[in-house]
MARBA-3410 file (N, C-alpha, C, O; in Angstrom, 1 decimal):
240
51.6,37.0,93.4,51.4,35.7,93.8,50.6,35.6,95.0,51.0,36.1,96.1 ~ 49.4,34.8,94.9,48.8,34.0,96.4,49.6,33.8,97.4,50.8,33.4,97.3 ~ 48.9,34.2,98.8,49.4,33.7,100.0,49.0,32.2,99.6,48.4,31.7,98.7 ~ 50.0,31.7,101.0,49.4,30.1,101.7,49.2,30.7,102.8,49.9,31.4,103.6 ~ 48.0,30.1,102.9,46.9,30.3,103.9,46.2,29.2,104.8,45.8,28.2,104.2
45.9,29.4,106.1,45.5,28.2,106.5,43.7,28.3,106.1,42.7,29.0,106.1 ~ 43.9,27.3,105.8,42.6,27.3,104.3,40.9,27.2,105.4,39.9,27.8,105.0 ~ 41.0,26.3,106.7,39.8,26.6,107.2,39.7,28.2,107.4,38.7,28.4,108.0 ~ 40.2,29.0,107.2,39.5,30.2,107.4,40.1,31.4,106.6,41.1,31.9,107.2 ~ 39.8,31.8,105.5,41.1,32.5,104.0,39.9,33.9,103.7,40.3,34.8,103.0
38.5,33.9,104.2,38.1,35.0,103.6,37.7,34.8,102.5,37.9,35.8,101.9 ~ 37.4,34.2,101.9,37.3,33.6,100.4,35.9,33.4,100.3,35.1,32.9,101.1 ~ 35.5,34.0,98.8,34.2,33.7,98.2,34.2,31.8,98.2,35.2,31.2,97.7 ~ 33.5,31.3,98.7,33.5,29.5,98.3,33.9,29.2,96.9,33.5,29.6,95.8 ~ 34.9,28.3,97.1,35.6,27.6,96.3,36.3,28.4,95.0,36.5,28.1,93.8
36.7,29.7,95.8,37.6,30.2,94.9,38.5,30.9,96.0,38.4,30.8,97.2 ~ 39.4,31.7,95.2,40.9,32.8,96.1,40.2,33.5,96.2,40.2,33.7,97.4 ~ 39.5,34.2,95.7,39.3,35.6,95.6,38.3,36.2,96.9,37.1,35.9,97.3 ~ 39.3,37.1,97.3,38.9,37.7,98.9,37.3,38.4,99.1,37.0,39.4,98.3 ~ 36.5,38.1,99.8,35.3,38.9,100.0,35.6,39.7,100.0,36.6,40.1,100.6
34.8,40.4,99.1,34.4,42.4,99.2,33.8,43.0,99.3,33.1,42.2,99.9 ~ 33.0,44.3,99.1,32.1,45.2,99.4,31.7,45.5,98.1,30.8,46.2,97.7 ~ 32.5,44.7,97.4,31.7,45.5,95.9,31.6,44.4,95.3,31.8,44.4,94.0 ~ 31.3,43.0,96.1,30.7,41.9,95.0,31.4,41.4,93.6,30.9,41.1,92.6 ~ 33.0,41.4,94.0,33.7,41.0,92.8,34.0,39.7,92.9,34.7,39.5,93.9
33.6,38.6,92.1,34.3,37.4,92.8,34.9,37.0,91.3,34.4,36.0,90.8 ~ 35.8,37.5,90.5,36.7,37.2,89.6,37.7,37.9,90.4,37.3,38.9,91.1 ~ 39.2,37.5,90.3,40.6,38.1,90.4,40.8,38.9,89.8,41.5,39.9,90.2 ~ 40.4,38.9,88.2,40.7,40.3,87.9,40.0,41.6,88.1,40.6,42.7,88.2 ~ 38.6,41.5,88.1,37.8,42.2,88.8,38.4,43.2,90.0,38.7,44.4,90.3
38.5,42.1,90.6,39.1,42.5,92.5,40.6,43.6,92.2,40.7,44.8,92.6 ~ 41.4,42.9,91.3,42.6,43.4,90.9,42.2,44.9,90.7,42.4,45.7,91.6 ~ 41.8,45.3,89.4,41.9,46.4,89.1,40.9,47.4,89.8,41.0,48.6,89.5 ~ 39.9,46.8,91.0,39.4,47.6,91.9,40.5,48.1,92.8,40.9,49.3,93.0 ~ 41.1,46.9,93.6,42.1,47.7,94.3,43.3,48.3,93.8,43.9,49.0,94.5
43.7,48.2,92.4,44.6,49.0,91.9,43.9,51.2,91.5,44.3,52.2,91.1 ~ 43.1,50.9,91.8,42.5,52.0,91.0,42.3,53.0,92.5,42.7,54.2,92.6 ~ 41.5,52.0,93.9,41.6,52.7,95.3,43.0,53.2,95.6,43.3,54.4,95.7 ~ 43.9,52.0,95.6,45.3,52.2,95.8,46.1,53.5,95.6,46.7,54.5,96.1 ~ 45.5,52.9,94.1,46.2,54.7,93.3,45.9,55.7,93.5,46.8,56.5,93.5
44.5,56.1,93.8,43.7,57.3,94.0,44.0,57.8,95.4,44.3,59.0,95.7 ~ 44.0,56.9,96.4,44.2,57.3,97.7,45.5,57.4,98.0,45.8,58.2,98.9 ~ 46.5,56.7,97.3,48.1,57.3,97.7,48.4,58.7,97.6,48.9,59.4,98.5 ~ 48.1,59.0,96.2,47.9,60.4,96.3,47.3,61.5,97.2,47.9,62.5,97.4 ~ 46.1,61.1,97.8,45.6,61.9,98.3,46.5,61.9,99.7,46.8,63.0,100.2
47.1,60.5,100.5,47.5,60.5,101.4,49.1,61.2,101.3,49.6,61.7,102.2 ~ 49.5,61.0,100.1,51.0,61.8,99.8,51.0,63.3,99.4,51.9,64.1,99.5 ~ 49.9,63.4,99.2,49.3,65.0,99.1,49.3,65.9,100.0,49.7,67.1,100.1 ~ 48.6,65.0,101.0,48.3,65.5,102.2,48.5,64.8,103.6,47.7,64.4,104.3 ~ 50.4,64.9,103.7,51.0,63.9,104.7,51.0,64.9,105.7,51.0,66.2,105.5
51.1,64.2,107.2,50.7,64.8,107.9,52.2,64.9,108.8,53.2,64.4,108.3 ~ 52.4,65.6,110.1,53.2,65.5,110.6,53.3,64.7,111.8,54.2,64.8,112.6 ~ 51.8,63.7,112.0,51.7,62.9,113.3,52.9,61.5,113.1,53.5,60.9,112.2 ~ 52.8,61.2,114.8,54.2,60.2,114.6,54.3,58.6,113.5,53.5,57.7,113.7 ~ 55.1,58.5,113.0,54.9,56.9,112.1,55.5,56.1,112.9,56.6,55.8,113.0
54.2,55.7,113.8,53.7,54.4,114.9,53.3,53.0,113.7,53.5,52.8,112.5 ~ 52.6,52.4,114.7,52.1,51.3,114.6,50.7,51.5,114.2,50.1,50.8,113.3 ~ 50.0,52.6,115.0,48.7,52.9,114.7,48.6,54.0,113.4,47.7,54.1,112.5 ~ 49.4,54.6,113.4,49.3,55.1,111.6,49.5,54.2,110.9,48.9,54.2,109.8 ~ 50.6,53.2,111.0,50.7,52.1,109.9,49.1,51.2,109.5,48.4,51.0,108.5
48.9,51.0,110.8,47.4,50.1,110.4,46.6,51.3,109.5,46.0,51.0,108.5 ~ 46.5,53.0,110.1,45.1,53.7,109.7,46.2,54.0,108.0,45.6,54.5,107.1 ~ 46.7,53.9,107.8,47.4,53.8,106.4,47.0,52.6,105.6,46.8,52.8,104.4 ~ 46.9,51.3,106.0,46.3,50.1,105.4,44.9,50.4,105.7,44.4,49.5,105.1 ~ 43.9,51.0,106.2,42.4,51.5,106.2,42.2,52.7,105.0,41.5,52.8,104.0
42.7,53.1,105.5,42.5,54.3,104.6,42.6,53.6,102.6,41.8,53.6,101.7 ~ 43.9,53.2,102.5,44.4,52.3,101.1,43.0,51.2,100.7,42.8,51.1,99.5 ~ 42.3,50.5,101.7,41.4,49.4,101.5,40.2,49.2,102.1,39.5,48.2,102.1 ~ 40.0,50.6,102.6,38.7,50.6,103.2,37.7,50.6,102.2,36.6,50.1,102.6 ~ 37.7,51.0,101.5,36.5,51.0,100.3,36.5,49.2,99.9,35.5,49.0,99.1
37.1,48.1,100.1,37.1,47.3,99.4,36.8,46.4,100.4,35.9,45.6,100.0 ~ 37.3,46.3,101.6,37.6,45.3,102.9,36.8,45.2,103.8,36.8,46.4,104.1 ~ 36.2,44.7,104.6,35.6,45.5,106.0,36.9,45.3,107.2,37.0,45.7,108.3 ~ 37.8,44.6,106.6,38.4,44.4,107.6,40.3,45.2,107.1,41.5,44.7,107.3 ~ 39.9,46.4,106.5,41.0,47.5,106.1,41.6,47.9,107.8,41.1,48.2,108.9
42.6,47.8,107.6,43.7,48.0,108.8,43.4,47.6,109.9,43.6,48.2,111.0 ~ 42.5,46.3,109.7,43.1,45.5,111.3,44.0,44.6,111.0,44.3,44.5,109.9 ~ 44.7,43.6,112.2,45.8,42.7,111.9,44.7,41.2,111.4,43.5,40.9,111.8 ~ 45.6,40.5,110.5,45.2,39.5,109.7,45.2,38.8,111.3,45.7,39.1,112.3 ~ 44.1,37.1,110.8,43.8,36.3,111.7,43.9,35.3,111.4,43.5,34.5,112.2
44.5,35.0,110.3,45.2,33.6,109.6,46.8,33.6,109.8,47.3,34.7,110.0 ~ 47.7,32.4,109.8,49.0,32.6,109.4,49.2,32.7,108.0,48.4,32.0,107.3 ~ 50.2,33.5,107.4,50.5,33.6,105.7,52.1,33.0,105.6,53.0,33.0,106.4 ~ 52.1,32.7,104.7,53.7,32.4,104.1,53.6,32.6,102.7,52.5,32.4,102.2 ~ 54.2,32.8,102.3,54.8,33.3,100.9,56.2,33.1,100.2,57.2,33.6,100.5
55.9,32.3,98.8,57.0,31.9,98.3,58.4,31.5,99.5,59.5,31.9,99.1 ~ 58.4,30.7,100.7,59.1,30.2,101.4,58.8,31.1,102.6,58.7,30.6,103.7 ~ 58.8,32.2,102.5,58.9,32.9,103.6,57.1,32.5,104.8,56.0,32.2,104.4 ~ 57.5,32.6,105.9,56.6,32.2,106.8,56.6,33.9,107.3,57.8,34.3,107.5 ~ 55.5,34.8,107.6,55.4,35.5,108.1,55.1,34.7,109.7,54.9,33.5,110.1
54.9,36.4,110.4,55.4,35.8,112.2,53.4,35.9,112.2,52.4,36.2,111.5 ~ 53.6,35.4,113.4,52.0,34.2,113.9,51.0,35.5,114.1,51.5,36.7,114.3 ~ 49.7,35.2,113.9,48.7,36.5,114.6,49.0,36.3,116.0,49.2,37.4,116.5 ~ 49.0,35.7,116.7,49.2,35.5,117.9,50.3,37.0,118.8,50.2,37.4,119.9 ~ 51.5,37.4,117.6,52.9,38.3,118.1,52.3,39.5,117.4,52.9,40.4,117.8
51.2,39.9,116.4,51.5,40.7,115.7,51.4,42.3,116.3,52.1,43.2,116.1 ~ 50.4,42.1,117.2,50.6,43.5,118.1,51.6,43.9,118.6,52.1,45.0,118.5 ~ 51.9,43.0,119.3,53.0,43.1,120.1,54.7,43.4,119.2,55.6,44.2,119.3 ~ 54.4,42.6,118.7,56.0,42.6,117.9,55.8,44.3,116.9,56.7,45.1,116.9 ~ 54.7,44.5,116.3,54.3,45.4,115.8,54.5,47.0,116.2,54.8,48.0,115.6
54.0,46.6,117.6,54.0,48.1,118.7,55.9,48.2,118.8,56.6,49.2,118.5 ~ 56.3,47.0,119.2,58.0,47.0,119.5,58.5,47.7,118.3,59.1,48.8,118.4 ~ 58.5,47.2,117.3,59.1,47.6,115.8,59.2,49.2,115.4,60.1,49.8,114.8 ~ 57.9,49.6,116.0,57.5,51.3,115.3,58.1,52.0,116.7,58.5,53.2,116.7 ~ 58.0,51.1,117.8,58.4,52.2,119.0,59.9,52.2,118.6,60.3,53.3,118.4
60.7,51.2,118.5,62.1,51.9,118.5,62.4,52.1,117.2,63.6,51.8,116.8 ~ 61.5,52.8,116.3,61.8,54.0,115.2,61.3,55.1,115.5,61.7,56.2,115.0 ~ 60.6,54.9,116.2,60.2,56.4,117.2,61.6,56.7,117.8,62.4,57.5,117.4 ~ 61.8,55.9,118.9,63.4,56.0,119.6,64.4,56.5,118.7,65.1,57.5,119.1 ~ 64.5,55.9,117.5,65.8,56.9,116.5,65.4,58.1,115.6,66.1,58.5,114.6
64.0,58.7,116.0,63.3,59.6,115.8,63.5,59.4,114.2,64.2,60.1,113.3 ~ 62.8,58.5,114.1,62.5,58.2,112.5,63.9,58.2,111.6,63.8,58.5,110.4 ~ 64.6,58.0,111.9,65.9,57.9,111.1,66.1,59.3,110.6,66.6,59.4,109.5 ~ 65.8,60.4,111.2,66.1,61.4,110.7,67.6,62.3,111.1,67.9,62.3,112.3 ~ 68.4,63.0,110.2,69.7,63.4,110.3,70.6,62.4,110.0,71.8,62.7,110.0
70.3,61.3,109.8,71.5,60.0,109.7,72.1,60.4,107.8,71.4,60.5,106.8 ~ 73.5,60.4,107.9,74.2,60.3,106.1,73.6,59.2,105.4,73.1,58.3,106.0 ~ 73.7,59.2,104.5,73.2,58.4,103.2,73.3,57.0,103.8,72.3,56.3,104.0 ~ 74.7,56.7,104.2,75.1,55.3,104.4,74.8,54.7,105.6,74.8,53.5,105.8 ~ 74.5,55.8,106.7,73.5,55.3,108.1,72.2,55.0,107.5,71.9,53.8,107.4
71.6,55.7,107.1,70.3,55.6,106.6,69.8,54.9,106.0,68.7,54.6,106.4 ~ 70.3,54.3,104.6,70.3,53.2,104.2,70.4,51.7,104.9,69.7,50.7,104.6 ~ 71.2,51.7,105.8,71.6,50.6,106.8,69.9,50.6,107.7,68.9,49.9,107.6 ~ 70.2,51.5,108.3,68.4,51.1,109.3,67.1,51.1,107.8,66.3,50.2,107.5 ~ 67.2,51.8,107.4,65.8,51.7,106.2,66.3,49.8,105.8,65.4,49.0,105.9
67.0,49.5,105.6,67.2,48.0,105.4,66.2,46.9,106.1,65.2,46.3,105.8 ~ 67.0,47.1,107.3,67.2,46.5,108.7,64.8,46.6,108.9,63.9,45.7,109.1 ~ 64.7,47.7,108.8,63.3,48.2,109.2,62.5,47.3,108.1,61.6,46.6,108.4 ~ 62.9,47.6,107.0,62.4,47.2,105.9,61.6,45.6,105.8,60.5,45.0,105.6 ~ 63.2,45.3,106.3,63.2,43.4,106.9,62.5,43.0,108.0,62.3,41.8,108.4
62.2,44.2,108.4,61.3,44.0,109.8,59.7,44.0,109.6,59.0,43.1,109.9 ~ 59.5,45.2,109.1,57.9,45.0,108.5,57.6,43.8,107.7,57.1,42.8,108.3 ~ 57.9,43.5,106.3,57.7,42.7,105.7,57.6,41.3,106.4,56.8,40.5,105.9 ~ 58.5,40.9,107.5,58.2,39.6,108.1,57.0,39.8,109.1,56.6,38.8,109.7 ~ 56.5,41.1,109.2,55.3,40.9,109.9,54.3,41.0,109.3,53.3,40.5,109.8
54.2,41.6,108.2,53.2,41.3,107.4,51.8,41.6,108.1,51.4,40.4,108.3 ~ 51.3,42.1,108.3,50.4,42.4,109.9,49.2,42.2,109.2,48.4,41.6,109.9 ~ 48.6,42.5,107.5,47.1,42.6,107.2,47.1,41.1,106.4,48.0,40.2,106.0 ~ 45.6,41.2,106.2,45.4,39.5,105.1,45.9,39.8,104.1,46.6,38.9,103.5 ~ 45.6,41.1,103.4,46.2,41.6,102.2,46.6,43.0,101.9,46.2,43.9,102.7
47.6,43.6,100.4,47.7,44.4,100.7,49.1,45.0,101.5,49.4,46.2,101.7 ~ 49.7,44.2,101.8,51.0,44.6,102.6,52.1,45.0,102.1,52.9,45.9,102.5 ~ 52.1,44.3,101.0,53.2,45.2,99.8,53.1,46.6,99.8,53.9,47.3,100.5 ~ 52.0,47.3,98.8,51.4,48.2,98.7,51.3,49.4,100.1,51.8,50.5,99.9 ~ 50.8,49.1,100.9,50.6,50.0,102.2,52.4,49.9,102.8,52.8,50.9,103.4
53.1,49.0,102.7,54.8,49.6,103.4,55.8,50.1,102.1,56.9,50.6,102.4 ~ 55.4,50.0,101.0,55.9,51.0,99.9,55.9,52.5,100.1,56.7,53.4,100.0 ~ 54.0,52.3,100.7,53.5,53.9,100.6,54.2,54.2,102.0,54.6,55.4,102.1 ~ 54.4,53.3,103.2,54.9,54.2,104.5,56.3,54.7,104.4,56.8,55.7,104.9 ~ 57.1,53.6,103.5,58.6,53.7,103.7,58.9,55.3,102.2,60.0,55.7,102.0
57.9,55.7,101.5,58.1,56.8,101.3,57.7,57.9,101.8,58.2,59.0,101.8 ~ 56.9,57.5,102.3,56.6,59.0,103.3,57.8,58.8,105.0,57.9,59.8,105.7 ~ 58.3,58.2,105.1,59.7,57.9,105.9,60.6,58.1,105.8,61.5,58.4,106.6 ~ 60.9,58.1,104.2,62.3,58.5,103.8,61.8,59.4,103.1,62.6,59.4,102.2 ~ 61.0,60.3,102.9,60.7,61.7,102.3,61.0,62.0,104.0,62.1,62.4,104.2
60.4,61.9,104.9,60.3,62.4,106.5,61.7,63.2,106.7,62.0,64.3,107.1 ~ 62.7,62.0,106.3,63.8,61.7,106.8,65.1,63.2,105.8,66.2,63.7,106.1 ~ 64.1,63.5,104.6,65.1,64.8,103.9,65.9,63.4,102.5,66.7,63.6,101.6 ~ 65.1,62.3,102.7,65.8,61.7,101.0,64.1,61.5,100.1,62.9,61.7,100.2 ~ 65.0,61.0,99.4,63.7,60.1,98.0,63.7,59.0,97.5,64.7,58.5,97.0
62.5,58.5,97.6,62.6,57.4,96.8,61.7,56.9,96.0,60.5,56.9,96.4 ~ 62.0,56.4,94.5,60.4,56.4,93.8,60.3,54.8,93.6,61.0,54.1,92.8 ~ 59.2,54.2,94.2,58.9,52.2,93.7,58.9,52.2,92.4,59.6,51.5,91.7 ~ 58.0,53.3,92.1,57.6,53.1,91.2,58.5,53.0,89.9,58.1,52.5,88.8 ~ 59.6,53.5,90.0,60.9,53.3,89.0,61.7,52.2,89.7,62.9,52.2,89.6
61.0,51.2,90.5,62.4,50.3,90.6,62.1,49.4,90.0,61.0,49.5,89.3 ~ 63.1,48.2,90.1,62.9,46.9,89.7,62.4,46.0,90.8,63.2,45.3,91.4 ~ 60.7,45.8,91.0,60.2,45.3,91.3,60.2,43.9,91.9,59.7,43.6,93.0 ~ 61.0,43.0,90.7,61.2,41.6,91.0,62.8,41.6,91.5,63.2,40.5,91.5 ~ 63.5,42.4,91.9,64.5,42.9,92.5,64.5,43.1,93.8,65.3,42.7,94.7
63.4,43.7,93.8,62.9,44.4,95.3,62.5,43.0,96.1,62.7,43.0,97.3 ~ 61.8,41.9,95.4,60.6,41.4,96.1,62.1,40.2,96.9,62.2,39.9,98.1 ~ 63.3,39.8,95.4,63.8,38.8,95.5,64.6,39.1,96.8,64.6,38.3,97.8 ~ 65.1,40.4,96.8,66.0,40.8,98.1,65.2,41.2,99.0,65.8,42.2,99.6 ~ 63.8,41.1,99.6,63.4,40.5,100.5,63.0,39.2,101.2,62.7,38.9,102.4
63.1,38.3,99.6,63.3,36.6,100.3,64.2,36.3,100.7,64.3,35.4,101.5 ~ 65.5,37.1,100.1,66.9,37.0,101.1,67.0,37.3,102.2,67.8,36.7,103.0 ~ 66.3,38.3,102.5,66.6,39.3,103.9,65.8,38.6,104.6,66.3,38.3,105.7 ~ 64.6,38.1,104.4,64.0,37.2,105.3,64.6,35.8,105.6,64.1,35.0,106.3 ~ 65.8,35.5,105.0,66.6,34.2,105.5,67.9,34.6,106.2,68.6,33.9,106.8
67.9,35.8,106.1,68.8,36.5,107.3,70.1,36.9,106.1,71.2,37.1,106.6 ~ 70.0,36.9,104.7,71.2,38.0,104.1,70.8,39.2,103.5,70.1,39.0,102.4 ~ 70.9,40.0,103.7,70.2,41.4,104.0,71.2,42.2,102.8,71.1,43.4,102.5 ~ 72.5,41.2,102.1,73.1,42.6,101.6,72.6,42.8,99.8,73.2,43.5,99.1 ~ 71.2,42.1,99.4,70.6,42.5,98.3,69.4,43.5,98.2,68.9,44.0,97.2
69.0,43.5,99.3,67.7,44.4,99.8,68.9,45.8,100.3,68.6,46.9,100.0 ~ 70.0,45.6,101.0,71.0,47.1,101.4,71.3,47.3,100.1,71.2,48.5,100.0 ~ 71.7,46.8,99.0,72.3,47.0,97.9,70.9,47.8,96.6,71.0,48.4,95.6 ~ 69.9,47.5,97.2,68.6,48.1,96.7,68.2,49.3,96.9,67.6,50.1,96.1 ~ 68.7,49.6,98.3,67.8,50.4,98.7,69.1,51.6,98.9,68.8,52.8,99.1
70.3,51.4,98.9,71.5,51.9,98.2,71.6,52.4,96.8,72.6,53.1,96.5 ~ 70.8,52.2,96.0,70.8,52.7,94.8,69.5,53.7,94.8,69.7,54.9,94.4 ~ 68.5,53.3,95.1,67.3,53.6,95.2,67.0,55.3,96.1,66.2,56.2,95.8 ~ 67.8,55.1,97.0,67.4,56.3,97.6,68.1,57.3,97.6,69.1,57.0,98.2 ~ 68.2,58.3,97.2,68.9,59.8,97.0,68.3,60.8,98.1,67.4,60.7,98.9
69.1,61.8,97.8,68.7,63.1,98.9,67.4,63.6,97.8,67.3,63.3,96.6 ~ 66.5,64.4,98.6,65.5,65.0,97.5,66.2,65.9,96.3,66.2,65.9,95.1 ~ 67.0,66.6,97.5,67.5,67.8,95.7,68.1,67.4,94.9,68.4,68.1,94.0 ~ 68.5,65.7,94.8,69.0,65.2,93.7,67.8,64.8,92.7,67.9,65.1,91.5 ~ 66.7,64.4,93.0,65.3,64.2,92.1,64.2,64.5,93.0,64.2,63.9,94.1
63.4,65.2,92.7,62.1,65.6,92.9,61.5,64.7,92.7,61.7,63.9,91.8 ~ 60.3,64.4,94.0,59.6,63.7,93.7,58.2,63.6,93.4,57.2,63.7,94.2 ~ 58.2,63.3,91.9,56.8,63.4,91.1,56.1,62.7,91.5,55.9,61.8,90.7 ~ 55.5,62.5,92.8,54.2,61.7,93.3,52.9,61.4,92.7,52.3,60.4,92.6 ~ 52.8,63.0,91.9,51.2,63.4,91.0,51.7,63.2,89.9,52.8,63.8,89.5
51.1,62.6,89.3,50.6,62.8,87.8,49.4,62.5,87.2,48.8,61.5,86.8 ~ 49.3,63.6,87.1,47.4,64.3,86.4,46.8,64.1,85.5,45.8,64.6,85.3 ~ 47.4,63.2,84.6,47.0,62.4,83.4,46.8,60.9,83.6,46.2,60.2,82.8 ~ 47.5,60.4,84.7,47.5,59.0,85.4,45.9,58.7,86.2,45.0,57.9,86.0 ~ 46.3,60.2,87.4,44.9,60.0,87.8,43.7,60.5,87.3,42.7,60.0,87.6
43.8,61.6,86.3,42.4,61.7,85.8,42.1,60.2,85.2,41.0,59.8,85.5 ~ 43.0,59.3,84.4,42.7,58.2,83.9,41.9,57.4,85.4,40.7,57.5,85.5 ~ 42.4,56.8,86.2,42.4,56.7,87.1,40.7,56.6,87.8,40.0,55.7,88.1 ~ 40.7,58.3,87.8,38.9,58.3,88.0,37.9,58.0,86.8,36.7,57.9,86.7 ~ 39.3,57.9,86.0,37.6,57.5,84.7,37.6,56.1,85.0,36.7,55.8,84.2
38.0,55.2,85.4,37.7,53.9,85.4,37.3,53.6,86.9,36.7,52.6,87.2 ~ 37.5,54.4,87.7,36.8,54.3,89.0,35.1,54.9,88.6,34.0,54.3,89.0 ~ 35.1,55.7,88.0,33.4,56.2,87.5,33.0,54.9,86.5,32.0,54.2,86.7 ~ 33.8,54.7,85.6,33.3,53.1,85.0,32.6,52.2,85.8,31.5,51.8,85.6 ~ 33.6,51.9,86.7,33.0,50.8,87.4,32.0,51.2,88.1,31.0,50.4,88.1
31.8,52.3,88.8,30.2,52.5,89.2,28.9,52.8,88.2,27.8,52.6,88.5 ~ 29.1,53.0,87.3,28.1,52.6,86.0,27.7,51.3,86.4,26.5,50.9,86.4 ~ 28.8,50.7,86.6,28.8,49.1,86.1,28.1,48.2,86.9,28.0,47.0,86.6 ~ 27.6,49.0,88.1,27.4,48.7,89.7,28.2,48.5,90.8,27.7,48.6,91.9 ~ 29.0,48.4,90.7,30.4,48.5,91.5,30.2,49.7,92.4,29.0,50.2,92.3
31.1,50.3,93.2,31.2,51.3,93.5,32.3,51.9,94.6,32.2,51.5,95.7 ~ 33.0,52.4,94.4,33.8,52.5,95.2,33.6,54.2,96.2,34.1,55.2,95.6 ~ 33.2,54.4,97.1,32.3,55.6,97.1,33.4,56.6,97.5,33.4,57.5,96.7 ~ 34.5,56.6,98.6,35.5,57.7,98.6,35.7,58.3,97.3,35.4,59.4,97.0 ~ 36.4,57.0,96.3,37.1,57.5,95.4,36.8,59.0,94.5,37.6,59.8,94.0
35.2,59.2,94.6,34.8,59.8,93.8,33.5,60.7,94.8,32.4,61.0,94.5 ~ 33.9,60.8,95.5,32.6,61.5,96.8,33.4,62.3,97.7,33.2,63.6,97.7 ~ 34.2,61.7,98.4,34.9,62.2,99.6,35.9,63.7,99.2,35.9,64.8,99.6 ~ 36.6,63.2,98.3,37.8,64.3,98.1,36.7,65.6,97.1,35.7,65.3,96.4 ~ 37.0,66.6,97.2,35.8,67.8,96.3,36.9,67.3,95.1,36.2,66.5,94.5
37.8,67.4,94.6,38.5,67.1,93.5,38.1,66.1,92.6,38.2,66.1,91.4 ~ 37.6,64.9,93.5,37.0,64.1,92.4,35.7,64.3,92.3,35.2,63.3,91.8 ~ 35.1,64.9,92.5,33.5,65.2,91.9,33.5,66.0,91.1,32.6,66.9,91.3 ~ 34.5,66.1,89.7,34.2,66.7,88.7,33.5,65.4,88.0,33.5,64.2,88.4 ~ 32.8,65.9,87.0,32.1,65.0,86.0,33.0,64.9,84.6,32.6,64.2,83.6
END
């Protein structure tokens, strides 16, 4: 679903939604399955090869760069419009640094929620969860980029968790709750959701996904498109 956006200034091709981009898409679905295909390709590579530097505020943004830089020029800076969504009002550009830097520093402070039991840990992964999403920090994209941090967080942390097997409209609804201040459907989510690793492994890769994946990323540069990481940068995808 579309933000609401304050409309003098949305980033927008004239007289449509659909966000300027680098690769001259101005249909929604176009744009769609470009960023679903960067998305995909680069999670992997960033869950492939996670690093051990601290999860700040400034890796959160180079985490939304990294996910949308091929698409955006403006991949992991803070948005400059206000957004709200389906009721929810994210907080002003005006707080976003600021509130942003405060948020990741005292998860630094509890040293990433690491060593806490199932039932600590779930409690702050909640609490945290309800914290990003009301900041919402980029124009777009925000979904997608705190899925990918809050698993490399709770992988950090010695648990798992896979989005990709949840219930989605689940996830989204117990965040409009938690953003009206009842938090016990998004705890009750993320209570089922997260296990220790040695209870399930987590299949990040799959090699029949992404070879698909680069063949539609090579598609679209036929097509003129181009998405140039996807298929340049990493030596793995410059097979033909």
């Amino acid at each position: 679903m579309a933000y609401s956006v304050d409309a003098a200034n949305d980033n927008c091709y004239p007289n449509t939604t659909v966000l300027i981009n680098k690769l001259g898409l101005k249909t929604q679905e176009a744009l769609d399955e470009a960023e679903k295909i960067a998305v995909s390709l680069h999670s992997v590579e960033i869950e492939q090869n996670s690093s051990s530097e601290p999860l700040d505020f400034a890796y959160y943004c180079t985490l939304h760069k990294r996910l949308f830089e091929d698409l955006y020029d403006w991949a992991g800076e803070l948005r400059t419009i206000n957004l709200s969504k389906k009721g929810t009002h994210f907080y002003p550009t005006n707080e976003l640094k600021s509130l942003g830097t405060s948020m990741f520093q005292r998860l630094q402070a509890a040293h990433e929620f690491c060593g806490l039991p199932h039932t600590a840990f779930v409690s702050e992964i909640t609490e945290f969860y309800n914290d990003v999403n009301l900041l919402h920090p980029f124009r777009e994209g925000n979904g997608r980029t705190q899925r990918l941090f809050f698993t490399l967080l709770i992988r950090r942390a010695g648990y798992c968790i896979q989005f990709a097997d949840c219930d989605t409209d689940a996830l989204m609804m117990a965040t409009i709750y938690a953003a009206q201040g009842i938090s016990d459907y998004l705890l009750n989510f993320f209570d089922k959701a997260i296990c220790e690793i040695s209870e399930k492994p987590s299949p990040f890769y799959d090699e029949r996904n992404h070879a698909r994946l680069l063949k539609s990323a090579r598609q679209m540069e036929q097509s003129g498109g181009t998405v140039h990481s996807l298929t340049e940068e990493n030596g793995t995808h410059q097979q033909n």
